[in-house]
ChimeraX commands (.cxc) that place a marker at each C-alpha (Angstrom):
marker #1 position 0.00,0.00,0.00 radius 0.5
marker #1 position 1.06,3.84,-0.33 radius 0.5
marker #1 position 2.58,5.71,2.31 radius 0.5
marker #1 position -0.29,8.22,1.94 radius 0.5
marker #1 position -2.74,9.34,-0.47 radius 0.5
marker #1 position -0.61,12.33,-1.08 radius 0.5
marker #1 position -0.72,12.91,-4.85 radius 0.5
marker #1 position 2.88,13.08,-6.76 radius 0.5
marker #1 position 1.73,13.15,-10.55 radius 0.5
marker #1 position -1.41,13.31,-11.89 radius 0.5
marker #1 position -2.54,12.72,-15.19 radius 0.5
marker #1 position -5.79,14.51,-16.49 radius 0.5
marker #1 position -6.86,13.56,-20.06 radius 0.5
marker #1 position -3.14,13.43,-21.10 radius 0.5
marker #1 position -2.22,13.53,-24.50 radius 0.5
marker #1 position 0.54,13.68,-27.24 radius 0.5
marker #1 position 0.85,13.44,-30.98 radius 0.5
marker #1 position 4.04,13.41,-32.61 radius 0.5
marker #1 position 4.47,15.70,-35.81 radius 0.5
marker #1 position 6.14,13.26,-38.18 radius 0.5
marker #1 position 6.99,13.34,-42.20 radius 0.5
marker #1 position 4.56,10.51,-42.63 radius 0.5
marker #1 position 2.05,12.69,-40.95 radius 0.5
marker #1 position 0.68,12.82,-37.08 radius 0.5
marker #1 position 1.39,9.82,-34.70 radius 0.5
marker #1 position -0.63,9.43,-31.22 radius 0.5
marker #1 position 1.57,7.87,-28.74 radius 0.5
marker #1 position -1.15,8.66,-26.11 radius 0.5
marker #1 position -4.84,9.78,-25.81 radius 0.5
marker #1 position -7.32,10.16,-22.61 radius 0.5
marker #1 position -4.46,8.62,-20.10 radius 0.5
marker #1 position -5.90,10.02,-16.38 radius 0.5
marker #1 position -4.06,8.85,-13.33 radius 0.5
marker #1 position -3.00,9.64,-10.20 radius 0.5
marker #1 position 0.31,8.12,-8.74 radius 0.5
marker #1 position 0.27,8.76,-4.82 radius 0.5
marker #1 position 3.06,9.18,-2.40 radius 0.5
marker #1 position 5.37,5.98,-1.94 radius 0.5
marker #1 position 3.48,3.79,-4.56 radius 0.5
marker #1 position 5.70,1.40,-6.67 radius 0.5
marker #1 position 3.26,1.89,-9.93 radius 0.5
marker #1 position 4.52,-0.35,-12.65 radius 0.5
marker #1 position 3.16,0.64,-16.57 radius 0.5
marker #1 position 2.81,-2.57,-18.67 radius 0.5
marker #1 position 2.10,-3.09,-22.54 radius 0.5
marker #1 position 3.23,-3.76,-25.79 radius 0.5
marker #1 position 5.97,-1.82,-27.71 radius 0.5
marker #1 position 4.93,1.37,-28.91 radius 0.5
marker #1 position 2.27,2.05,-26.27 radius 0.5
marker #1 position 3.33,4.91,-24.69 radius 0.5
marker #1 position 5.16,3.88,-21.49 radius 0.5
marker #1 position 8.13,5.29,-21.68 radius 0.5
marker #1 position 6.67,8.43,-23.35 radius 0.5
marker #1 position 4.72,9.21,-20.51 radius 0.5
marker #1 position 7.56,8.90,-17.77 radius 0.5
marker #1 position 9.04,11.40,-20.44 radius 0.5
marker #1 position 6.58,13.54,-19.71 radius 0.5
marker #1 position 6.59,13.68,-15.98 radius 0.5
marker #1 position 10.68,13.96,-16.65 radius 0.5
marker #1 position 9.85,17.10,-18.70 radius 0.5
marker #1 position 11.98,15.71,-22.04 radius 0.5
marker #1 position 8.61,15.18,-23.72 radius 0.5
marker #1 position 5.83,18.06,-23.81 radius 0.5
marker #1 position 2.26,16.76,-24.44 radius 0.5
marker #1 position -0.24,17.95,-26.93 radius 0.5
marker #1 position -3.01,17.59,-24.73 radius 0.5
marker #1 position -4.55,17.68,-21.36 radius 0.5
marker #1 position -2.64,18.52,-18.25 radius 0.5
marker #1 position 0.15,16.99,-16.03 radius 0.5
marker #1 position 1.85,18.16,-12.80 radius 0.5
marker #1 position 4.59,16.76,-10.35 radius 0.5
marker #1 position 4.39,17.38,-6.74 radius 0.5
marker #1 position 1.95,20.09,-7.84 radius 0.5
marker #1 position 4.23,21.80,-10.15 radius 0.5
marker #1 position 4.50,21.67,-14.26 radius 0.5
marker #1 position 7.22,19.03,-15.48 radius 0.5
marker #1 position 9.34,21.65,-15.89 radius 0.5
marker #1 position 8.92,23.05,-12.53 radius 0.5
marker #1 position 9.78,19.73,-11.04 radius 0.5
marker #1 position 12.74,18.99,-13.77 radius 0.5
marker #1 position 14.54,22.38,-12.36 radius 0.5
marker #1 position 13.39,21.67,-8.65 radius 0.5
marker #1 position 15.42,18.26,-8.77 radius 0.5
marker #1 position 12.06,16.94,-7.99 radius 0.5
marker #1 position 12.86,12.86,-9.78 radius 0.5
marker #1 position 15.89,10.85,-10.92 radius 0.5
marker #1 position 15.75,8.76,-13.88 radius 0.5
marker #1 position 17.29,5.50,-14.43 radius 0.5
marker #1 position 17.03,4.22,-18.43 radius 0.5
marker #1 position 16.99,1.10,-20.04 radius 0.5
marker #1 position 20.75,1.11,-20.37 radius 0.5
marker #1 position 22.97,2.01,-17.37 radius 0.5
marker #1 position 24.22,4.93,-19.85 radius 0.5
marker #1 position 27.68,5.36,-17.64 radius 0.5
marker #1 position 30.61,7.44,-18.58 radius 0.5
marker #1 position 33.17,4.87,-19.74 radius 0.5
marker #1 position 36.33,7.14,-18.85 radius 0.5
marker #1 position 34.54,8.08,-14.90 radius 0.5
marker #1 position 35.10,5.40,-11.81 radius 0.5
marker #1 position 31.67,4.38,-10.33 radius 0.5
marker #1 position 32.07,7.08,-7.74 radius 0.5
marker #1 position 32.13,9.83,-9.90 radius 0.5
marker #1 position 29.75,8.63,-12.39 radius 0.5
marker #1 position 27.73,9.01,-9.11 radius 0.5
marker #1 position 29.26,12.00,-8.81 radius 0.5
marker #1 position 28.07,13.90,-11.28 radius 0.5
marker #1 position 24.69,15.35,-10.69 radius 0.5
marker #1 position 25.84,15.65,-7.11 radius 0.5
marker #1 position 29.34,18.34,-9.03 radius 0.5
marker #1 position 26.07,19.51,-11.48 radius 0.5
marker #1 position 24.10,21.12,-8.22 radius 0.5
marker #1 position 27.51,22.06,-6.33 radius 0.5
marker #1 position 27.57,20.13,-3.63 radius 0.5
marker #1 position 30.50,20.22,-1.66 radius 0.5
marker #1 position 33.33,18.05,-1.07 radius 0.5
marker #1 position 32.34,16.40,2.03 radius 0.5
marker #1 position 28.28,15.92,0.87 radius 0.5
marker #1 position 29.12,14.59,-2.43 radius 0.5
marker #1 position 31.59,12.22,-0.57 radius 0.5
marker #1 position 29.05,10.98,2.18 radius 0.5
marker #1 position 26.12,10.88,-0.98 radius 0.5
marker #1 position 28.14,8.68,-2.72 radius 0.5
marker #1 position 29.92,6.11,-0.04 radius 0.5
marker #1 position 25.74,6.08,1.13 radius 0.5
marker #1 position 24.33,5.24,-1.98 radius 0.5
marker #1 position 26.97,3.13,-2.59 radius 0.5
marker #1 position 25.95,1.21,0.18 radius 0.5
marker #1 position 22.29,1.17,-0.75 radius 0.5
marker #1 position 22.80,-0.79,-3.96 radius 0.5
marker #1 position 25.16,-3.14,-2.30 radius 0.5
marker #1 position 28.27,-1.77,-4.35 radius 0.5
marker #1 position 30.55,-0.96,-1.26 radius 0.5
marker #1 position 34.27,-1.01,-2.31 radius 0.5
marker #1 position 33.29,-0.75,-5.78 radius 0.5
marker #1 position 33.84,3.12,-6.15 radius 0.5
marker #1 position 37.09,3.32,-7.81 radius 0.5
marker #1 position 36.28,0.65,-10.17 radius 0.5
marker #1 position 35.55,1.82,-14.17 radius 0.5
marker #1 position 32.10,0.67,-15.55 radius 0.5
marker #1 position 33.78,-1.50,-17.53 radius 0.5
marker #1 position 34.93,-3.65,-15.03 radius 0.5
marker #1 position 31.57,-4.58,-13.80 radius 0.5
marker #1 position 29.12,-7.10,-14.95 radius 0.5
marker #1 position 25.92,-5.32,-16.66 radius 0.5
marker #1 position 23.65,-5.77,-13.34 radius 0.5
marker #1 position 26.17,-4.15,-11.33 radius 0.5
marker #1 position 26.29,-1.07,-13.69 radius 0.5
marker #1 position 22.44,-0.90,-13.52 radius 0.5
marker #1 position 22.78,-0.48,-9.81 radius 0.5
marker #1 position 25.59,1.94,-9.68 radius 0.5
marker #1 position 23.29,3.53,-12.29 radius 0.5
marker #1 position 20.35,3.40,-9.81 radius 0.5
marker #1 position 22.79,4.99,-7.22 radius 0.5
marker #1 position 23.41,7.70,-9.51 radius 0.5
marker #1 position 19.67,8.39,-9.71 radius 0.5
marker #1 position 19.21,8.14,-5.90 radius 0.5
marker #1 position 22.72,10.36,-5.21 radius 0.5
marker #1 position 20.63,13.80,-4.64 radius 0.5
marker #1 position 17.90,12.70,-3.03 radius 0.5
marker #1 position 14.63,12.90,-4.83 radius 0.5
marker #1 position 11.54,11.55,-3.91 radius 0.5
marker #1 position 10.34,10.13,-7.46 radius 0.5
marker #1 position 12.63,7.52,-9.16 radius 0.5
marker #1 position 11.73,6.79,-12.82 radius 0.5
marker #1 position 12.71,3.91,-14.09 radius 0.5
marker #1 position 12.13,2.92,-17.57 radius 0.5
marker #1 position 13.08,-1.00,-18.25 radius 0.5
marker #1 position 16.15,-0.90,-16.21 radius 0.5
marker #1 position 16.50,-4.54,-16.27 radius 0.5
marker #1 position 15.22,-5.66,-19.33 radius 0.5
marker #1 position 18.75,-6.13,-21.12 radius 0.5
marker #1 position 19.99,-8.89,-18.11 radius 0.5
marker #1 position 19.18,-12.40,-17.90 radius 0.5
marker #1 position 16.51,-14.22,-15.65 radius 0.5
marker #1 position 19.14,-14.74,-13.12 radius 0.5
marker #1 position 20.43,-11.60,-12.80 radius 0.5
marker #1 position 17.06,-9.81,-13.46 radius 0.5
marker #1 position 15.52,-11.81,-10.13 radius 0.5
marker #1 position 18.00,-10.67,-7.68 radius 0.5
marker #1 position 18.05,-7.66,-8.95 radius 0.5
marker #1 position 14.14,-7.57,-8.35 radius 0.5
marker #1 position 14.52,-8.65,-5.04 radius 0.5
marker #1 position 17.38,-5.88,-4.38 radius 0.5
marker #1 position 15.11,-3.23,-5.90 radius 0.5
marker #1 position 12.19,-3.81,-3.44 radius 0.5
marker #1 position 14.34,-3.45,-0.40 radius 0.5
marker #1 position 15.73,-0.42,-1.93 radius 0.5
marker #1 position 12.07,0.88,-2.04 radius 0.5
marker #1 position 11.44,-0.39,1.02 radius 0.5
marker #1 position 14.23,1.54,2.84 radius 0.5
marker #1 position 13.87,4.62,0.90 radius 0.5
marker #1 position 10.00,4.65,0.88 radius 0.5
marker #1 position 10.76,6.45,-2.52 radius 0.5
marker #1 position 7.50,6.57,-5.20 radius 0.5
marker #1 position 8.69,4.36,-8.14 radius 0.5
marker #1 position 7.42,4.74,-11.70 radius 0.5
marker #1 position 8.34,1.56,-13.77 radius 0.5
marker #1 position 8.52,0.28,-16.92 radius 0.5
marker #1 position 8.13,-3.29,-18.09 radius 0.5
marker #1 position 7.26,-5.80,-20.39 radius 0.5
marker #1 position 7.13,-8.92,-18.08 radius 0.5
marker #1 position 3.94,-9.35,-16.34 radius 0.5
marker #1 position 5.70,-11.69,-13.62 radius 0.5
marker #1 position 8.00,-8.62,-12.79 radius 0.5
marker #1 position 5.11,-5.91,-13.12 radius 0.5
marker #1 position 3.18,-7.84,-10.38 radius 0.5
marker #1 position 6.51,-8.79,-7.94 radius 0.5
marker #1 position 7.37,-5.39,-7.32 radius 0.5
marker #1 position 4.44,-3.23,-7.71 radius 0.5
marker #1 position 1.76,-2.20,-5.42 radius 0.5
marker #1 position -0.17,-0.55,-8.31 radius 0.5
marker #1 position -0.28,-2.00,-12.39 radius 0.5
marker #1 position -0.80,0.58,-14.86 radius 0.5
marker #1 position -2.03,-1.46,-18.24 radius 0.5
marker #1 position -2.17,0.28,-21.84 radius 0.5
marker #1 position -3.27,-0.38,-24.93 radius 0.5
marker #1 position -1.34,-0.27,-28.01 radius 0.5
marker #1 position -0.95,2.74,-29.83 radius 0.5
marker #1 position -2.36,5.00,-29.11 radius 0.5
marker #1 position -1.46,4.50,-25.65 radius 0.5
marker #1 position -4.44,4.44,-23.22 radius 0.5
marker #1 position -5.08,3.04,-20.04 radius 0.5
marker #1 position -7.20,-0.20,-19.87 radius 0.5
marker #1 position -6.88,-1.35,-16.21 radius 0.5
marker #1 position -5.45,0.09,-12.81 radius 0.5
marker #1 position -4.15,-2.89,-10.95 radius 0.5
marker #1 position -3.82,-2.62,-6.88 radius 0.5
marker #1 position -2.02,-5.42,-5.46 radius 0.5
marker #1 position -2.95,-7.13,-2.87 radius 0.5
marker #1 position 0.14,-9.13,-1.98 radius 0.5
marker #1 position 1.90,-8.52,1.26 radius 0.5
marker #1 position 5.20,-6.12,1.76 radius 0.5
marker #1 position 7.45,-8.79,2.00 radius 0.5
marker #1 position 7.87,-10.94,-1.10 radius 0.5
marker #1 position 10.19,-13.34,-1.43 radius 0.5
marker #1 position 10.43,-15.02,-4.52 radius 0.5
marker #1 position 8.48,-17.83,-3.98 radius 0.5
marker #1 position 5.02,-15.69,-3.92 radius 0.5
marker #1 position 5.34,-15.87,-7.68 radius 0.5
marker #1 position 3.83,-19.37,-7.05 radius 0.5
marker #1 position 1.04,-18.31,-5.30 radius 0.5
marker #1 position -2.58,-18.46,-6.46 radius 0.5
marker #1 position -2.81,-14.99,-5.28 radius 0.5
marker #1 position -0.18,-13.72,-7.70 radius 0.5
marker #1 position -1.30,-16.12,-10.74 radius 0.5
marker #1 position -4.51,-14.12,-10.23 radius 0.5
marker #1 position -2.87,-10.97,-10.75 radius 0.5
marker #1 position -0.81,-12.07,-13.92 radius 0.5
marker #1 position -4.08,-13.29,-15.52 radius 0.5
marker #1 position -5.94,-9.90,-14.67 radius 0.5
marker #1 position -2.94,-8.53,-15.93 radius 0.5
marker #1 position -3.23,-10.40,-19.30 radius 0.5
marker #1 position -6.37,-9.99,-19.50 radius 0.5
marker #1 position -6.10,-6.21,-19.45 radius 0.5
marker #1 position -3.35,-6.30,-21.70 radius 0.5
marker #1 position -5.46,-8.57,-24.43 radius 0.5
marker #1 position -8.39,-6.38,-24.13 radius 0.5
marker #1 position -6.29,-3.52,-25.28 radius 0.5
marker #1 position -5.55,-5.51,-28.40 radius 0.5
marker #1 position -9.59,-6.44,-29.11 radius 0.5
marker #1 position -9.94,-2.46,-29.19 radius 0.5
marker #1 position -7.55,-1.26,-31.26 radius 0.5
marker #1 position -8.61,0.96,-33.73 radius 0.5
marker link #1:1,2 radius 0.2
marker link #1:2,3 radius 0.2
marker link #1:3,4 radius 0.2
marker link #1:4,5 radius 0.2
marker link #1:5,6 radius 0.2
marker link #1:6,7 radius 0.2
marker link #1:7,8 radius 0.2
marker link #1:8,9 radius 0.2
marker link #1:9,10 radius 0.2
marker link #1:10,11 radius 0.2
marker link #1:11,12 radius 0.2
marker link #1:12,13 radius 0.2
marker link #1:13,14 radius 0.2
marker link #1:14,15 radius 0.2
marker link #1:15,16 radius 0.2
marker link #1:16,17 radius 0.2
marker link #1:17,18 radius 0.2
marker link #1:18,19 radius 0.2
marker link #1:19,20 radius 0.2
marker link #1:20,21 radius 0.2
marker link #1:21,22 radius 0.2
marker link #1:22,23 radius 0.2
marker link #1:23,24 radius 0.2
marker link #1:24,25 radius 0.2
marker link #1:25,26 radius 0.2
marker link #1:26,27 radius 0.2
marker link #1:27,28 radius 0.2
marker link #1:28,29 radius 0.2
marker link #1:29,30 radius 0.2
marker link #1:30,31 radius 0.2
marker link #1:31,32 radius 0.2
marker link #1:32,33 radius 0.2
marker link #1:33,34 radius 0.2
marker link #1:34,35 radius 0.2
marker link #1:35,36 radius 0.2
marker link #1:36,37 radius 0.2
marker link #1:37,38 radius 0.2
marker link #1:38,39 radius 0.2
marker link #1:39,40 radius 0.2
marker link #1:40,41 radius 0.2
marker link #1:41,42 radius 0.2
marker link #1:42,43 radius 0.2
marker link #1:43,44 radius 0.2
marker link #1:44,45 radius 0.2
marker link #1:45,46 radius 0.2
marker link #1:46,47 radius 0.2
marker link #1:47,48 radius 0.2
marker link #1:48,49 radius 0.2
marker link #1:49,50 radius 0.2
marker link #1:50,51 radius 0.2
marker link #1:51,52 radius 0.2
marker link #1:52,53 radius 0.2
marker link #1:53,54 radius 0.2
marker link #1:54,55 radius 0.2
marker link #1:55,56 radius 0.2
marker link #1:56,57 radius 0.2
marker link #1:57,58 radius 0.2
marker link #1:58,59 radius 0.2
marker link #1:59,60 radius 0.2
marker link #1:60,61 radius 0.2
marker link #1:61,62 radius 0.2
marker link #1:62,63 radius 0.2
marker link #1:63,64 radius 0.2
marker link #1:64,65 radius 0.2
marker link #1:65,66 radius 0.2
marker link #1:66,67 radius 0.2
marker link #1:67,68 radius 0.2
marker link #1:68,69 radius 0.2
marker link #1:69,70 radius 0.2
marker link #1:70,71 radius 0.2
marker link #1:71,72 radius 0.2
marker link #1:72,73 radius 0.2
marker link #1:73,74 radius 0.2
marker link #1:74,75 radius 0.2
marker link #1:75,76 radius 0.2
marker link #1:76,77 radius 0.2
marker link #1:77,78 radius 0.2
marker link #1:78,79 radius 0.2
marker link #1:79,80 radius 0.2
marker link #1:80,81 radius 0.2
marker link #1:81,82 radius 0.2
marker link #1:82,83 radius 0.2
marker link #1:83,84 radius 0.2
marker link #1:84,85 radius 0.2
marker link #1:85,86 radius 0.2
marker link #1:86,87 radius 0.2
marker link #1:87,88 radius 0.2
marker link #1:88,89 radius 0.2
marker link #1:89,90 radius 0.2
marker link #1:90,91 radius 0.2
marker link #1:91,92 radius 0.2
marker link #1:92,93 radius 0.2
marker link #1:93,94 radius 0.2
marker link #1:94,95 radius 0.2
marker link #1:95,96 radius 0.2
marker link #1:96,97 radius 0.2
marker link #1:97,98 radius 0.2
marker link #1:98,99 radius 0.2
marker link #1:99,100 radius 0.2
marker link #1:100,101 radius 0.2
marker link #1:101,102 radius 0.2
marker link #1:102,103 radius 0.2
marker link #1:103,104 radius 0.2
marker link #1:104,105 radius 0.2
marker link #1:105,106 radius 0.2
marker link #1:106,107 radius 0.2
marker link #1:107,108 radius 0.2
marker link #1:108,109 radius 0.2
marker link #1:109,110 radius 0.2
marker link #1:110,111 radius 0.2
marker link #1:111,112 radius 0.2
marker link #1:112,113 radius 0.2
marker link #1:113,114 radius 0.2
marker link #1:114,115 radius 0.2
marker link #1:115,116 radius 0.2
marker link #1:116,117 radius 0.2
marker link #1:117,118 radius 0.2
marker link #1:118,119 radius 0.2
marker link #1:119,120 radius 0.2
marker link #1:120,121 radius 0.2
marker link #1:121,122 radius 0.2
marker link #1:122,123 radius 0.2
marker link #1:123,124 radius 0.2
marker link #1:124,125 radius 0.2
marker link #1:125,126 radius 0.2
marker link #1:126,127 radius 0.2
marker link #1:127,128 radius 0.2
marker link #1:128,129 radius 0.2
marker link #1:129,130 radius 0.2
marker link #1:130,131 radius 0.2
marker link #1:131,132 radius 0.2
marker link #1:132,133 radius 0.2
marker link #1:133,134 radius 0.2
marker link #1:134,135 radius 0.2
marker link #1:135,136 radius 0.2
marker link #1:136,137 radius 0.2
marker link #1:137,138 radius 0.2
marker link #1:138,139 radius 0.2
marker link #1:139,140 radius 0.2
marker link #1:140,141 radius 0.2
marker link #1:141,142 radius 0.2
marker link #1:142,143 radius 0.2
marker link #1:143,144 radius 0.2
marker link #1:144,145 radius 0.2
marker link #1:145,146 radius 0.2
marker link #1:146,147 radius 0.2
marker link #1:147,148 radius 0.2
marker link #1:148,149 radius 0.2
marker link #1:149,150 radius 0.2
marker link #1:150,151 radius 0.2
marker link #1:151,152 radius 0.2
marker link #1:152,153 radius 0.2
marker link #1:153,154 radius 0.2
marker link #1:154,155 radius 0.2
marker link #1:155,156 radius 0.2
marker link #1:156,157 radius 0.2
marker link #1:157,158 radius 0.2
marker link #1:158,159 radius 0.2
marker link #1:159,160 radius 0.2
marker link #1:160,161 radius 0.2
marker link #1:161,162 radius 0.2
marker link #1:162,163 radius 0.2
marker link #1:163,164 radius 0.2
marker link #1:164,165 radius 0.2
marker link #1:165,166 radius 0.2
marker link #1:166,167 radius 0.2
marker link #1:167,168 radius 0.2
marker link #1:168,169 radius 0.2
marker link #1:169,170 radius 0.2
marker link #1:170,171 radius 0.2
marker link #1:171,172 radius 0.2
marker link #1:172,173 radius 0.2
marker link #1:173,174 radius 0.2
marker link #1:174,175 radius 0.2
marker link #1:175,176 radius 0.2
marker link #1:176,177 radius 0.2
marker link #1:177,178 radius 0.2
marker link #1:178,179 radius 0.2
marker link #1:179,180 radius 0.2
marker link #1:180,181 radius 0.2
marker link #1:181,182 radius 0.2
marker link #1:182,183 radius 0.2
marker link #1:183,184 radius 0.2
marker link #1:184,185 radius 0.2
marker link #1:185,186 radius 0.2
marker link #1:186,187 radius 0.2
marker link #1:187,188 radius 0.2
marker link #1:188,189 radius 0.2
marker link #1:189,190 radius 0.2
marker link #1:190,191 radius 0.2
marker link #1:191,192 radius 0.2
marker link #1:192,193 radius 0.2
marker link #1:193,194 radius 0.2
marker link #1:194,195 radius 0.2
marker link #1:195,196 radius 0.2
marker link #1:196,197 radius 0.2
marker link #1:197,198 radius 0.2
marker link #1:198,199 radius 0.2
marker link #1:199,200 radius 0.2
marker link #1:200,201 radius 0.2
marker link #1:201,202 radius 0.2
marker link #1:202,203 radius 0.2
marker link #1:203,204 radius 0.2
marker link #1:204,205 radius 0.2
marker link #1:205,206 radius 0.2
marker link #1:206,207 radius 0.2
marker link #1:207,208 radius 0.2
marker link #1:208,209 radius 0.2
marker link #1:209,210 radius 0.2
marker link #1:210,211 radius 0.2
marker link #1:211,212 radius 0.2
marker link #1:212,213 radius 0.2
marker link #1:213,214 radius 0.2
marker link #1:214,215 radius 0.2
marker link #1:215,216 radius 0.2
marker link #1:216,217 radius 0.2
marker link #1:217,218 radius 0.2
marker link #1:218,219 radius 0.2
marker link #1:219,220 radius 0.2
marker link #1:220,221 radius 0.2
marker link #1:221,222 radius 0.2
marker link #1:222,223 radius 0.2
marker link #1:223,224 radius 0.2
marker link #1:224,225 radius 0.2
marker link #1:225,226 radius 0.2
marker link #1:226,227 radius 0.2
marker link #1:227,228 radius 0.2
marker link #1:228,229 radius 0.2
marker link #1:229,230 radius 0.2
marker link #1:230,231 radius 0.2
marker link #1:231,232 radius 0.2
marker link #1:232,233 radius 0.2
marker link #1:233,234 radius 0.2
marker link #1:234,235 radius 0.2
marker link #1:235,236 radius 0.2
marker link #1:236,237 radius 0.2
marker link #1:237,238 radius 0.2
marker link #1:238,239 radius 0.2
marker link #1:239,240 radius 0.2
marker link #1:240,241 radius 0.2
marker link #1:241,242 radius 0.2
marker link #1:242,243 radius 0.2
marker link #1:243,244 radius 0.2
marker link #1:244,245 radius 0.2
marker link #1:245,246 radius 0.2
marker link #1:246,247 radius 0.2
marker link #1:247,248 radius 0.2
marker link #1:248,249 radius 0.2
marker link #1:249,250 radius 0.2
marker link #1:250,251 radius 0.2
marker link #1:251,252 radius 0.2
marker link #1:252,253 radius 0.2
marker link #1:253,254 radius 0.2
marker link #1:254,255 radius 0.2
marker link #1:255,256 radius 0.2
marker link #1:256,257 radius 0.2
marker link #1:257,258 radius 0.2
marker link #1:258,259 radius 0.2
marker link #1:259,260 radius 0.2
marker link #1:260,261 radius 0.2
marker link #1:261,262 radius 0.2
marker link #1:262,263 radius 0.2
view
């Protein structure tokens, strides 16, 4: 469950059309939604729907066409200069030539933080992701679900309460991609941070989310609002449950009657 029905973005009638040189594209139409204060909302759906767009939005790199938006009651942009959310993407998107620590580093040098706070941001964060001692190292050196963490640290560094997270694991194998689950939800769990996610695997929509947003495809609309009802803790075993099988198949069926409507 949320920490409190304090509204952090909400969605009214949101819209945006691309202006293209094969004429206009929708990539989302009528999408109304409020995400509330420490929810872990995951958006699920097939390519093209919109997902990532709209965490665009809310990051303020995308502008819609229609409707209205706002972040901790301010425009995107508003929120974008306030240092209001960090975004992690799909790839860790590290600077090759920077150790860990200063890729960490560098929104913390951006907002001119001092010495001593961008040292104790870092060695904490560090810590959060379960990369102690791993500071000096290049990204280079580590495997691909480190550098997703040490990119999650970077996105954590200053301190926001919204993390965005569009298909940070989607690259790494089902190994990797499990513990990595696991890891993320006690990160949530000690940060009490409101997590926006993007996915394309149903099990890993329902493991980690306490709310599943489910679109159509394009253009990208909202077909079903999801509220778990599995319990804090979840190891990974509750993937076997009949409580979470009845999730997935709401879930799919959500996600098949997008298709049955499509224009």
């Amino acid at each position: 469950m949320p920490l409190s029905n304090e509204t952090v973005v909400r969605a009214e009638e949101l819209g945006l059309t691309f202006q293209t040189n094969d004429g206009p594209v929708t990539a989302l139409t009528g999408v109304s939604l409020d995400i509330r204060k420490g929810d872990f909302v995951s958006f699920i759906g097939p390519s093209g729907c919109g997902k990532t767009t709209f965490l665009r939005i809310i990051a303020d790199l995308e502008q819609p066409t229609a409707g209205r938006i706002s972040v901790n009651g301010m425009t995107p942009e508003q929120a974008r200069k306030a240092r209001a959310y960090g975004y992690v993407f799909q790839a860790a998107a590290l600077y090759p030539w920077r150790t860990i620590e200063k890729n960490i580093a560098l929104p913390l040098e951006i907002m001119g933080f001092s010495s001593a706070e961008k040292k104790e941001r870092i060695e904490r964060t560090l810590a959060l992701v379960n990369l102690s001692g791993f500071g000096k190292k290049y990204p280079w050196q580590l495997s691909g679900g480190m550098q997703q963490r040490a990119s999650i640290a970077r996105a954590l560094a200053f301190d926001a309460d919204l993390l965005l997270m569009d298909e940070p694991f989607g690259a790494l194998d089902e190994i990797v991609r499990d513990h990595l689950n696991e890891q993320l939800l006690k990160l949530w769990a000690a940060t009490r941070k409101t997590i926006c996610f993007v996915t394309h695997s149903i099990p890993e929509a329902v493991y980690l989310s306490t709310r599943i947003v489910v679109m159509s495809p394009r253009p990208g609309r909202v077909t079903d609002v999801i509220e778990s009802t599995l319990p804090k803790e979840r190891p990974l075993g509750i993937r076997d449950t009949p409580e979470f099988l009845e999730i997935a198949h709401r879930v799919r069926e959500g996600l098949h009657a997008g298709h049955i409507h499509e224009d």
